[in-house]
N, C-alpha and C positions, 0 to 999 in steps of 0.2 A: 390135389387141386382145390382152387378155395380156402384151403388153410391160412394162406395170408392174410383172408381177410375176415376168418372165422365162420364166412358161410360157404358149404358147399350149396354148388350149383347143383337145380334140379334136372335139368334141360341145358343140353351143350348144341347150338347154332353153330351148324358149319355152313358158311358163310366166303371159303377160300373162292377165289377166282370170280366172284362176284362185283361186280361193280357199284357206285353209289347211285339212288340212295336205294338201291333193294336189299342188302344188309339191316340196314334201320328200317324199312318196312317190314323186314318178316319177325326183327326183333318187337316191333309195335304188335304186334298180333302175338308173336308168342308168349309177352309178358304180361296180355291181358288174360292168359290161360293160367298161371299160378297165383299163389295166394300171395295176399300182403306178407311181405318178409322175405319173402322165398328170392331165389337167384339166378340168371338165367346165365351161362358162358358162352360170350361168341365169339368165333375166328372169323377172322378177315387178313385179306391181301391187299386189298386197295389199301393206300397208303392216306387216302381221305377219311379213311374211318374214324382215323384218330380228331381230326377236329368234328367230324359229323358226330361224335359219342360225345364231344363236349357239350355242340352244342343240342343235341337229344335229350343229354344230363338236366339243361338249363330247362329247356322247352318244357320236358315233362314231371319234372321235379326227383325221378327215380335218381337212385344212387347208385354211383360207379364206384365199384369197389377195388377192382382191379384195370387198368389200362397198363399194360404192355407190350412191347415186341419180342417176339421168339423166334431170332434168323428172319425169314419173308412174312411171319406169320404175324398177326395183332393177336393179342387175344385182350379181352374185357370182361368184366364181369359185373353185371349191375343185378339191382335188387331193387324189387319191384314195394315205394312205399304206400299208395295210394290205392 
């Protein structure tokens, strides 16, 4: 995991059966617990996550390194630059 995108994650958010926006809130909180650089992985099922991670990307300037679907699954991976 994280290979694609050269950074593993430090911290994997599971995030399944969750609805919006409490995925992006507990990812707000847990990316303010690792360092600049570092990567956080989270799953999701809501199917809003995918534009809520775009616009989180915009909001907070963090990078998304990986957005994809796995079957029901989302998974993402951003990287904490700030």
């Amino acid at each position: 995991m994280g290979a694609e995108s050269g950074v593993t994650p430090v911290q994997v958010l599971d995030c399944k059966g969750l609805l919006c926006p409490v995925p992006i809130i507990r990812l707000s909180k847990a990316i303010k617990a690792i360092s600049v650089g570092q990567a956080i992985e989270m799953l999701a099922t809501d199917p809003g996550s995918m534009p809520d991670m775009e616009a989180y990307q915009k909001q907070t300037g963090h990078t998304l390194l990986v957005s994809e679907k796995q079957g029901d699954v989302f998974r993402f991976v951003v990287q904490r630059t700030k």
